[in-house]
Rosetta silent file (secondary structure, phi, psi, omega in degrees, C-alpha in Angstrom):
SEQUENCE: XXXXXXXXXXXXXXXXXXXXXXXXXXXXXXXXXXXXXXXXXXXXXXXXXXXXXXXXXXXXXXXXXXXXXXXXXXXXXXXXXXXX
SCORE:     score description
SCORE:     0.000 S_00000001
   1 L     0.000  129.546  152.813  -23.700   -0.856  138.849 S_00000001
   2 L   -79.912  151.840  145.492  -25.587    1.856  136.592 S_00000001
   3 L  -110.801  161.259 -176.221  -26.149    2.418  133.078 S_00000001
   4 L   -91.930  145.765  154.874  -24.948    4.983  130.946 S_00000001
   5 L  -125.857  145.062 -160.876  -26.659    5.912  127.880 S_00000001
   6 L  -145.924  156.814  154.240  -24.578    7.667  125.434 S_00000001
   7 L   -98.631  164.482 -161.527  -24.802    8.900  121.734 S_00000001
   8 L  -100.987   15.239  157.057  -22.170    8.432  119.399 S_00000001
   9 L   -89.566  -17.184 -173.485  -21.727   12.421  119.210 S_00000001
  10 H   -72.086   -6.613 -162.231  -20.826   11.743  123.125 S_00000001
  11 H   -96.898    4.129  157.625  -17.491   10.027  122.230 S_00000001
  12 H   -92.143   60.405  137.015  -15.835   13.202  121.143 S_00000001
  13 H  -150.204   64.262 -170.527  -16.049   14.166  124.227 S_00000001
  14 H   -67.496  -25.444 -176.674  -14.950   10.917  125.671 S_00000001
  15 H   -95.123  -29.696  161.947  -13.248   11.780  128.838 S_00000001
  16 H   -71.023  -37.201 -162.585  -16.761   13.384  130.598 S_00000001
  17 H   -52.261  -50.024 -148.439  -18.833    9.950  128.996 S_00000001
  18 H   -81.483  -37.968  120.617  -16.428    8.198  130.712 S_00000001
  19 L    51.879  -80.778  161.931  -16.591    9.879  133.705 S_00000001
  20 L   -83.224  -36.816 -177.062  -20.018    8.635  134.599 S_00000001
  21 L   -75.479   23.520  171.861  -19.144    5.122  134.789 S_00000001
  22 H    70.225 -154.378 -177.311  -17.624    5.836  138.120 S_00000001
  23 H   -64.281  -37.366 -142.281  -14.912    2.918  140.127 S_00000001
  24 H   -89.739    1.476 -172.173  -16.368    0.491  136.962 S_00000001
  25 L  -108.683  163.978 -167.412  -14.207    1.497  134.218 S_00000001
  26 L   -73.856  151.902 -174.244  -11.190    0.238  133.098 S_00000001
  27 L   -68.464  139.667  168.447   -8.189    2.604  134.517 S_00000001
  28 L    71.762    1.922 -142.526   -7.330    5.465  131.994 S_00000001
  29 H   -66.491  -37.592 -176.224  -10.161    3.977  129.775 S_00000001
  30 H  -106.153   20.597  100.314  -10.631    7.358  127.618 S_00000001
  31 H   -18.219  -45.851 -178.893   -6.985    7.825  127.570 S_00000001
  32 H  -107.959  -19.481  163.958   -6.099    5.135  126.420 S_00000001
  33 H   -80.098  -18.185  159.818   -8.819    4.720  123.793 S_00000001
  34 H   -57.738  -65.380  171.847   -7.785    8.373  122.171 S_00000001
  35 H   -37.066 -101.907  -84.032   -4.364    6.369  121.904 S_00000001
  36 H   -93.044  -60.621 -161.551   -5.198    3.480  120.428 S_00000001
  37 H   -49.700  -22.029 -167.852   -7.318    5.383  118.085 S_00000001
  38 L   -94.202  -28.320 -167.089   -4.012    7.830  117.345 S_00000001
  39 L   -57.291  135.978  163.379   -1.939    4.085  117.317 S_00000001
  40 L   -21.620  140.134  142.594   -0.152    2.022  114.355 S_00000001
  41 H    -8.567  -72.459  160.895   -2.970   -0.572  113.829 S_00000001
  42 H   -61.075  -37.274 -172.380   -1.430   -3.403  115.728 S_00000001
  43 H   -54.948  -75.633 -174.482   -0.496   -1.231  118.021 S_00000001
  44 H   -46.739  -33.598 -175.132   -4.258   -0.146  118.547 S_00000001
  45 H   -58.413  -50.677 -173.089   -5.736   -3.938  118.432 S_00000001
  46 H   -31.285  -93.961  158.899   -3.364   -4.801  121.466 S_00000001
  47 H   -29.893  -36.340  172.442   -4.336   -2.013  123.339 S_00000001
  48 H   -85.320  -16.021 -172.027   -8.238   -2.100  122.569 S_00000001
  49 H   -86.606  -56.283 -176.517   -7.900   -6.300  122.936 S_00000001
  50 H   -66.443  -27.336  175.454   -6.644   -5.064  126.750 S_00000001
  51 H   -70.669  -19.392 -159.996   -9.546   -2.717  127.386 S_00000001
  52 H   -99.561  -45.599  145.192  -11.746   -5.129  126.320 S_00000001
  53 H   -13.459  -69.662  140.978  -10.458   -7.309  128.361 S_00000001
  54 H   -75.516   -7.917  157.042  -10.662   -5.493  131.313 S_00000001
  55 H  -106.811   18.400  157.793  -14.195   -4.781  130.878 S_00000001
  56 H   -98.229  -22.721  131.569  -15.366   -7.857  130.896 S_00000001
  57 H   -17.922  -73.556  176.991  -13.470   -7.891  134.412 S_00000001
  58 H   -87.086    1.574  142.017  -15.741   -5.692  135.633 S_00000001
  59 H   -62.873  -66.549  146.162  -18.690   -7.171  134.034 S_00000001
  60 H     2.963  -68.324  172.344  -17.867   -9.962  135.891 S_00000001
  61 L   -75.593  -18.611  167.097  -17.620   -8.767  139.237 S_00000001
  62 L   -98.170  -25.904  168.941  -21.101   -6.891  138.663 S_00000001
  63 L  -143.104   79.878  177.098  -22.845   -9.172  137.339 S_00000001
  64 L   -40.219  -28.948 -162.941  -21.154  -13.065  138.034 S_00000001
  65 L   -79.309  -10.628  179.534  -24.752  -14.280  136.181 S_00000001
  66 L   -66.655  120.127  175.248  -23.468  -12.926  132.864 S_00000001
  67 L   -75.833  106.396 -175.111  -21.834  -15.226  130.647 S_00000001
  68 L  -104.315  -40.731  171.048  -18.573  -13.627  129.089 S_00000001
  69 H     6.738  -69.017  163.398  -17.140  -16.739  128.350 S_00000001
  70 H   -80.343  -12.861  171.656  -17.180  -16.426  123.996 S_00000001
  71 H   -82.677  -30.723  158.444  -16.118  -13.098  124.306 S_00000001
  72 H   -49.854  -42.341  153.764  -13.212  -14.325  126.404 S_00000001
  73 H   -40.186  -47.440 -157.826  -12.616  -16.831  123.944 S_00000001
  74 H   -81.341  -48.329  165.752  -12.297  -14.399  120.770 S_00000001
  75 L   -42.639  119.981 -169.150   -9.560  -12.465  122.883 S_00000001
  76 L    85.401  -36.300  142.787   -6.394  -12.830  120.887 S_00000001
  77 L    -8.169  133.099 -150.986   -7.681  -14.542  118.286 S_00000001
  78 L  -121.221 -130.750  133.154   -6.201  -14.033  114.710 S_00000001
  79 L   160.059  128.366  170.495   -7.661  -13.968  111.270 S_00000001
  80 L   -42.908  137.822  164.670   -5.900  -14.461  108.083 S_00000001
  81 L   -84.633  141.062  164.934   -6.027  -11.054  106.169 S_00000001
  82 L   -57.176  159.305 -156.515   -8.344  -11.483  103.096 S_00000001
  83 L  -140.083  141.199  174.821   -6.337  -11.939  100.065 S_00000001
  84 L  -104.019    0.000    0.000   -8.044  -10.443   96.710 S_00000001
């Protein structure tokens, strides 16, 4: 596994950034995060909740000493909308 270093002018152009991470990225990843991003809300959480998902999959398998564990937790997870 490498790292990338990116700027946050790199993500409009999201499909070379991604690109670089090789076999290590989630399938489709900057495909499917221009959807989500184009998506209903709910729509997008789903979708970005699965990507997220899957890349702690391959954080896993690259580095087993990493602890993903509370971020696995928080997947799916709810929260009341604030009420004013």
């Amino acid at each position: 596994m490498h790292c990338v270093f990116f700027s946050t002018f790199q993500l409009k152009k999201m499909g070379a950034l991604v690109a670089q991470f090789g076999e290590g990225a989630p399938v489709q990843l900057a495909e499917r995060t221009e959807d989500a991003l184009r998506a209903l809300p709910e729509e997008a959480a789903y979708e970005l909740e699965r990507l997220v998902a899957e890349t702690l999959d391959v954080v896993e398998r690259a580095m087993p000493d990493v602890d993903t564990a509370q971020v696995r937790r928080q997947l799916g997870r709810r929260d009341e909308p604030w009420s004013l």
